[in-house]
Every structure is written in structure tokens, then in C-alpha cells.
C-alpha positions as CSV (number, residue, x, y, z in Angstrom):
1,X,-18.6,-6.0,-23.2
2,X,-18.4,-6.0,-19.3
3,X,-14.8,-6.4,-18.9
4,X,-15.2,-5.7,-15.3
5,X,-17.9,-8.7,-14.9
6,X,-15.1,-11.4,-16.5
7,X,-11.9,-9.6,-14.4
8,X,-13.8,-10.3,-11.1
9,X,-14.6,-14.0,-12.8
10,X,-11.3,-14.7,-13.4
11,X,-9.8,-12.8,-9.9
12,X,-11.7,-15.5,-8.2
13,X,-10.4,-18.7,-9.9
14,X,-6.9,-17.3,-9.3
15,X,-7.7,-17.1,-5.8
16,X,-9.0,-20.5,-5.1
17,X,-5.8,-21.8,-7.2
18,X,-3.6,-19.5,-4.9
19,X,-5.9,-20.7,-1.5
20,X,-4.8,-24.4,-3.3
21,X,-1.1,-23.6,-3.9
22,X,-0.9,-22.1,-0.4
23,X,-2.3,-25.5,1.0
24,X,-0.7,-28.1,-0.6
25,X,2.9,-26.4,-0.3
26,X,2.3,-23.3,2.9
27,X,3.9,-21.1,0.2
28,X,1.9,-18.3,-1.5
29,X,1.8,-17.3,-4.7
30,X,4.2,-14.0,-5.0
31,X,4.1,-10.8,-7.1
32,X,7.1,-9.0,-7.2
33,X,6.6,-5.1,-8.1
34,X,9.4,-2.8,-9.4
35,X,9.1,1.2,-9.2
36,X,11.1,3.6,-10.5
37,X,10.4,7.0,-8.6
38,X,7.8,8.3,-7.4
39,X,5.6,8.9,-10.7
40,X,1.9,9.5,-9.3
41,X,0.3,7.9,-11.7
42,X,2.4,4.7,-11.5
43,X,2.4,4.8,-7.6
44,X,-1.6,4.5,-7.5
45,X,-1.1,1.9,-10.6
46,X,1.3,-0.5,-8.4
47,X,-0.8,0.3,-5.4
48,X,-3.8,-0.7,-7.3
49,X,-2.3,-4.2,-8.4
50,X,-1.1,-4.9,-5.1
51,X,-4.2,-4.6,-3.4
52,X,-5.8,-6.5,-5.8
53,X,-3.2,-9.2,-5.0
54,X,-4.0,-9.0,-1.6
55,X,-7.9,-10.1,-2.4
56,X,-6.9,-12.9,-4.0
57,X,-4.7,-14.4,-1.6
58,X,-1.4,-13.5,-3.5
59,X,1.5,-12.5,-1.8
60,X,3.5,-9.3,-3.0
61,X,6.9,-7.6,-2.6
62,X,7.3,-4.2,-3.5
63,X,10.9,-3.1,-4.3
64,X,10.9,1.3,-4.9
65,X,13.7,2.8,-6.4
66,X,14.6,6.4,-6.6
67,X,14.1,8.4,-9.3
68,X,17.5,8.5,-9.9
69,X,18.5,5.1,-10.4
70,X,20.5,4.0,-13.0
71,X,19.8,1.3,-15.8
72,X,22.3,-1.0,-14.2
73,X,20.6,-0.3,-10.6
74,X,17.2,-1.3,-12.3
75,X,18.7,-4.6,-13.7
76,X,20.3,-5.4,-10.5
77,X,17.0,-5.1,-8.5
78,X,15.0,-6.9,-11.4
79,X,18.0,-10.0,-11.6
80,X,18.2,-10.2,-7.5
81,X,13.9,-11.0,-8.1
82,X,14.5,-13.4,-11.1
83,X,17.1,-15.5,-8.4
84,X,14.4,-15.5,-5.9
85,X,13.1,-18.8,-5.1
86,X,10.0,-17.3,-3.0
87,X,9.0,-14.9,-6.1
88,X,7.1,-16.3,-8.4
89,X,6.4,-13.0,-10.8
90,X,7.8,-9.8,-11.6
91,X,6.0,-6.2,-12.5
92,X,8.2,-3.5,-13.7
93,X,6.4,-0.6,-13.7
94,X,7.1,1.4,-16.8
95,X,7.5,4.1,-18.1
96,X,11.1,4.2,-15.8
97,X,12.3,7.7,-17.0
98,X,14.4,8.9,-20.3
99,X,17.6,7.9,-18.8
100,X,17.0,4.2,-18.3
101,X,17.3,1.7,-21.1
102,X,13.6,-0.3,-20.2
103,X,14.5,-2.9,-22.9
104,X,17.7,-4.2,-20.5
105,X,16.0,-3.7,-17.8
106,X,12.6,-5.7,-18.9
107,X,15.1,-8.4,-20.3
108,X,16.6,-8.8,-16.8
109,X,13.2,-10.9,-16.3
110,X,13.5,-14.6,-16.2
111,X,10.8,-15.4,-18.6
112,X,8.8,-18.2,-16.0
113,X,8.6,-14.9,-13.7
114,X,7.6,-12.6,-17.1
115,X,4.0,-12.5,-16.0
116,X,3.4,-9.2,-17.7
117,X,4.7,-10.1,-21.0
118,X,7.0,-7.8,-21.2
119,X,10.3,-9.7,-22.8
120,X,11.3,-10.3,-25.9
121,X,10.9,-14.4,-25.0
122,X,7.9,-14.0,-24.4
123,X,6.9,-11.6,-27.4
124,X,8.6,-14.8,-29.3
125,X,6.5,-17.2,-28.1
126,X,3.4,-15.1,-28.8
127,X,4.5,-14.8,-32.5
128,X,5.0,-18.3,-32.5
129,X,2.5,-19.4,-30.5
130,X,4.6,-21.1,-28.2
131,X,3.9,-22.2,-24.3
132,X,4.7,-19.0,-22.4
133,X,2.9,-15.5,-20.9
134,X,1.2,-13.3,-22.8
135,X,1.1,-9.4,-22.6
136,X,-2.1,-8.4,-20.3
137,X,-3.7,-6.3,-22.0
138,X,-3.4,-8.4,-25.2
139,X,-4.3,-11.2,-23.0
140,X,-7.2,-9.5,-21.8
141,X,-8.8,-8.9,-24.6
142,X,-8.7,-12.4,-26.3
143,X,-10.4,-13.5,-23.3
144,X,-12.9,-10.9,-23.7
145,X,-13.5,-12.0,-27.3
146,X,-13.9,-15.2,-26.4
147,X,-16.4,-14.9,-23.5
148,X,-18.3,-13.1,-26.2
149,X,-18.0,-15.8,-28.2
150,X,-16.5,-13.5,-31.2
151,X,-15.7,-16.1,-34.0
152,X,-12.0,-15.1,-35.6
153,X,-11.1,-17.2,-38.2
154,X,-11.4,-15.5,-41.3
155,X,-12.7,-12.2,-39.4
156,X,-10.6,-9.2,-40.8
157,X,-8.9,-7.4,-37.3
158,X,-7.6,-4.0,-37.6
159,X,-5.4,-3.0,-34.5
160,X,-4.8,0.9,-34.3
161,X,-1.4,0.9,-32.5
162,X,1.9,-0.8,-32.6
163,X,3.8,-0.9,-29.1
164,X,5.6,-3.5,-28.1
165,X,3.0,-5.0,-24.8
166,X,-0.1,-3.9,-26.6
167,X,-0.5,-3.4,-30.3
168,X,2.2,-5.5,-31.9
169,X,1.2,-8.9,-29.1
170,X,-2.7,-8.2,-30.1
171,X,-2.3,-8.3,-33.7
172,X,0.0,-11.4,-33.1
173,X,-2.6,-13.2,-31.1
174,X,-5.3,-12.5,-33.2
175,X,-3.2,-13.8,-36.3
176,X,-3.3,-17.1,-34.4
177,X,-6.6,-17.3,-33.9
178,X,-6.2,-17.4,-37.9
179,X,-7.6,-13.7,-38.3
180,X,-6.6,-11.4,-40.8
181,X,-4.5,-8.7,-39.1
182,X,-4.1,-4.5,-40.3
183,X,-2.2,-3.2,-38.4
184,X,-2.8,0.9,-38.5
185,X,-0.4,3.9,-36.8
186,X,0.8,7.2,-37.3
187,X,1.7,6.9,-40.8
188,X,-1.1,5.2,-42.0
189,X,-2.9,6.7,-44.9
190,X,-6.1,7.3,-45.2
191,X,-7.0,5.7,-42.0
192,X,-10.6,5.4,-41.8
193,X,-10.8,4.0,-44.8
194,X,-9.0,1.3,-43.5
195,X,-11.0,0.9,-40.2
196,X,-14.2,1.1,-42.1
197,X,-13.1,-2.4,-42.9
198,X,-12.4,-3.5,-39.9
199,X,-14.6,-6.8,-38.7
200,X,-12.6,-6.5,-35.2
201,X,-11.5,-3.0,-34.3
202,X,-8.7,-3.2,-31.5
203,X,-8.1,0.5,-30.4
204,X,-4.2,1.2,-28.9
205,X,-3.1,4.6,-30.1
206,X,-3.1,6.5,-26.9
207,X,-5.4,9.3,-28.2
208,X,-8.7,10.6,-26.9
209,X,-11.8,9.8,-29.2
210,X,-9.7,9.2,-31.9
211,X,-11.6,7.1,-34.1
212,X,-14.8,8.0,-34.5
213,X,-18.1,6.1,-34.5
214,X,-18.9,7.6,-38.0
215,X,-15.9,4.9,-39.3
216,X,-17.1,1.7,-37.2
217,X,-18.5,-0.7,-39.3
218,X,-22.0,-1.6,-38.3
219,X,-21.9,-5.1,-36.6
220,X,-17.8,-4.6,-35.9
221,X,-16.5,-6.0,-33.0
222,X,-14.9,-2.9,-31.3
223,X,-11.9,-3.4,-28.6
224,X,-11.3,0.4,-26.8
225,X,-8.0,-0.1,-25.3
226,X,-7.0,3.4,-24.6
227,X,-7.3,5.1,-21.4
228,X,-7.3,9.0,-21.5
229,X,-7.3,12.1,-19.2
230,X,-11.2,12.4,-18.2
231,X,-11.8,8.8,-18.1
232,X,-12.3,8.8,-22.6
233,X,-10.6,5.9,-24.2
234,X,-9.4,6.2,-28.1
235,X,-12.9,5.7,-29.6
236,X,-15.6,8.1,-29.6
237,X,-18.1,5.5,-27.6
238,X,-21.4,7.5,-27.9
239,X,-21.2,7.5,-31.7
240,X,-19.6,4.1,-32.2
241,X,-22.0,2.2,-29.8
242,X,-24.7,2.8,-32.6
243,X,-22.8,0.8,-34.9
244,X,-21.4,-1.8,-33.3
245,X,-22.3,-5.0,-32.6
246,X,-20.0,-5.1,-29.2
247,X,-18.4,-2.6,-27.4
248,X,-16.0,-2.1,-24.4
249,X,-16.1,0.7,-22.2
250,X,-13.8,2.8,-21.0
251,X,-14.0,2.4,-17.7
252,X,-14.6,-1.0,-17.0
253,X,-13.7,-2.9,-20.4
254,X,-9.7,-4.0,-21.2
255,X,-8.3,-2.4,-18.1
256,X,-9.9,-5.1,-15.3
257,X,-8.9,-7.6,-17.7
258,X,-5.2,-6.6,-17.5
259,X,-5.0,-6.7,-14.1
260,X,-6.9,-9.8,-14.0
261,X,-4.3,-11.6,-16.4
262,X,-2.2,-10.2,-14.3
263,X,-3.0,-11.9,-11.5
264,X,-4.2,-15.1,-13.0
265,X,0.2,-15.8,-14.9
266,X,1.0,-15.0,-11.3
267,X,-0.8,-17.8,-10.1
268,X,0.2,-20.0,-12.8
269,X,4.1,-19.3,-12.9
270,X,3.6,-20.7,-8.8
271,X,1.8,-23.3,-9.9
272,X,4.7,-24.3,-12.3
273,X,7.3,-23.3,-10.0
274,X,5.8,-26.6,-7.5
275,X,5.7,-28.4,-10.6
276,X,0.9,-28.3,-9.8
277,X,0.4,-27.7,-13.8
């Protein structure tokens, strides 16, 4: 499944939207971004997004904040954003360090900026399949399923992984797209018995080549969501290739489409903002 293919697909809609924004109103679409220290990984992450922005004719503001920062400096920075008139969505970087509580600072989001996902309105209106902005990743890979025209109704989805912006939102979408939804985690038992069932195989756990082909159902659908040291997702993709019908790979499957999704609420919380949608 070329995830990289449909990000670029979707990139460039969001950019003729934005180009359409930015003429019927001289504003710009606007991506706020919120760091907390100086985390390599997240710096090239947030650089990443914001030059991705920059393609595709979306404005972005980067706020950095020391390592040090406390919770309340976190939700003062994120609530100053959410007042903003000329912001039109917020990124908070995570993970923000042990010492800061990420849930009060993710809630510090007004939920028409929550492009990411990331709040617990917006985790409600997932579950209940309400107007609002879905998690990215989660996002990402519906709209990989559906490119691949992957039929869901009475399909039997297994989702290895239950965090709060990617395996709990997945198995929620994928419940209302009237699938029937396992979800698997650390105290599963017997795991691979369980995805040896799986019709749609959403992989979240964080863990290199940690399911292995030899469990894949031949003809599953299989959704590699991880993304390990060495460039390995959390499915063993030589091995599980063989079996299944669909496959994304890791690079180039979910993680273009996060960004994407990203970029493409961004563009659609402006568009709301000038009342265009």
C-alpha cells in the first residue's frame, strides 16, 4: 500500500484549498507548532512538518520552549495559540518530558484548532462519530483503506496497541465503519492466536518485528504502524508480505499519511474559521 503515493495526493489538494483560502481572504492557512526542549528526534519531527507546510502554501509558527518548562508554562503557550485569531491549528509535539502533565497541556487546545487529534473532544467525537478532527495516524490509515478499497463492514479488525492518538482512535474508527474490533496489548493472552484471526491487522505496539508473518492470515489486510530504530516497523514485512493480501511499508506507508492528515485538518479548520466549508 503506497502510503507515500496518497500523502503526496492529498498534500496537493490541501494546497490548492490553502492557494484558495489565501485568495479569497489574503490570509493563509496557519500551523502552530509547540516544542518542548530540544529532543532530537522531535526537533527533526517538527522541522519535518513545517517544511512540509511550507510546500503546501501553509503558514507556520513555531513556539520552543525550554526543557525546563513547567506544565502550567506549556498550557500558557498552548491557550495564548488557542486565543489566536491568525492560528488556525495547533501541534504539540509530545513526548514533553516526565515532569509535565501532557493531558492538561493537550487539553489547553481549543478543539477547532485540535488538528492532531489529540483532546479528549475530539477522541469523543471519534467514539461517537461526531463532526470533529481525527487523530493522524488513525486518520491516515482509514484513508489508506479506503483508497484500497478495503471493504469493513463485517470484516474482523484486530488493532495491536492501545494509546490514546493511535490504537484506541483506530479501533474506534474502524468500529464505525461497522467492523468488528480486537483490540490486543501487553496482557493479551495467547496473542497470535488472536491475530491469526485478524481480517484487518492494525499494528501500534511500538516494537520491532513483533508480529510475525508466520501469524498473518493469508489474504489479511495488514496496517504497520510502528516505526523502529533501523527503519523496521512492528511487523516482520518479509515474512508477512507472503501472506497478505495488502501491506504497508515501513518507510513510506502510515507515516506520510500522518503528516498528510496533518496538513489537510489544517487546511480545513481555516477553511471553517472564514466560514468556506
Amino acid at each position: 500500500m503506497d502510503g507515500a503515493g496518497l500523502a503526496r495526493r492529498i498534500v496537493d489538494e490541501s494546497a490548492a484549498t490553502a492557494a484558495e483560502i489565501l485568495r479569497r481572504t489574503g490570509t493563509a492557512p496557519c500551523l502552530a507548532t509547540v516544542l518542548v526542549g530540544e529532543d532530537p528526534a522531535s526537533v527533526t519531527y517538527v522541522r519535518m512538518k513545517r517544511n512540509r507546510c511550507a510546500r503546501a502554501g501553509i503558514e507556520s509558527r513555531h513556539v520552543a520552549l525550554p526543557a525546563d518548562s513547567t506544565t502550567q508554562d506549556v498550557v500558557a503557550a498552548v491557550t495564548a495559540l488557542s486565543k489566536d485569531p491568525e492560528v488556525h491549528g495547533i501541534l504539540l509535539q509530545h513526548p514533553m518530558g516526565p515532569h509535565i502533565d501532557e493531558r492538561a497541556a493537550f487539553e489547553a487546545i481549543a478543539p477547532e484548532k485540535d488538528v492532531d487529534g489529540v483532546t479528549m473532544h475530539s477522541f469523543a467525537a471519534m467514539g461517537f462519530g461526531l463532526p470533529g478532527f481525527v487523530s493522524c495516524t488513525p486518520g491516515g490509515i482509514m484513508r489508506l483503506l479506503d483508497a484500497y478499497e478495503v471493504g469493513l463492514p463485517g470484516k474482523h479488525a484486530v488493532v495491536v496497541g492501545r494509546s490514546a492518538i493511535l490504537g484506541k482512535p483506530a479501533g474506534m474508527l474502524l468500529l464505525g465503519r461497522n467492523a468488528t474490533v480486537t483490540y490486543c496489548h501487553s496482557h493479551t493472552r495467547d496473542l497470535s492466536s488472536i491475530v491469526r484471526q485478524a481480517d484487518v491487522l492494525v499494528a501500534a505496539v511500538g516494537r520491532p518485528r513483533f508480529i510475525s508473518g508466520a501469524d498473518i492470515k493469508p489474504g489479511a489486510v495488514v496496517i504497520d504502524a510502528g516505526y523502529n530504530e533501523g527503519n523496521v516497523g512492528d511487523v516482520d514485512f518479509g515474512t508477512a508480505a507472503e501472506r497478505a493480501s495488502l501491506i504497508t511499508p515501513v518507510p513510506g506507508g502510515v507515516g506520510p499519511m500522518t503528516i498528510a492528515v496533518l496538513l489537510e485538518q489544517t487546511v480545513t479548520a481555516a477553511a471553517r474559521r472564514f466560514g468556506l466549508s
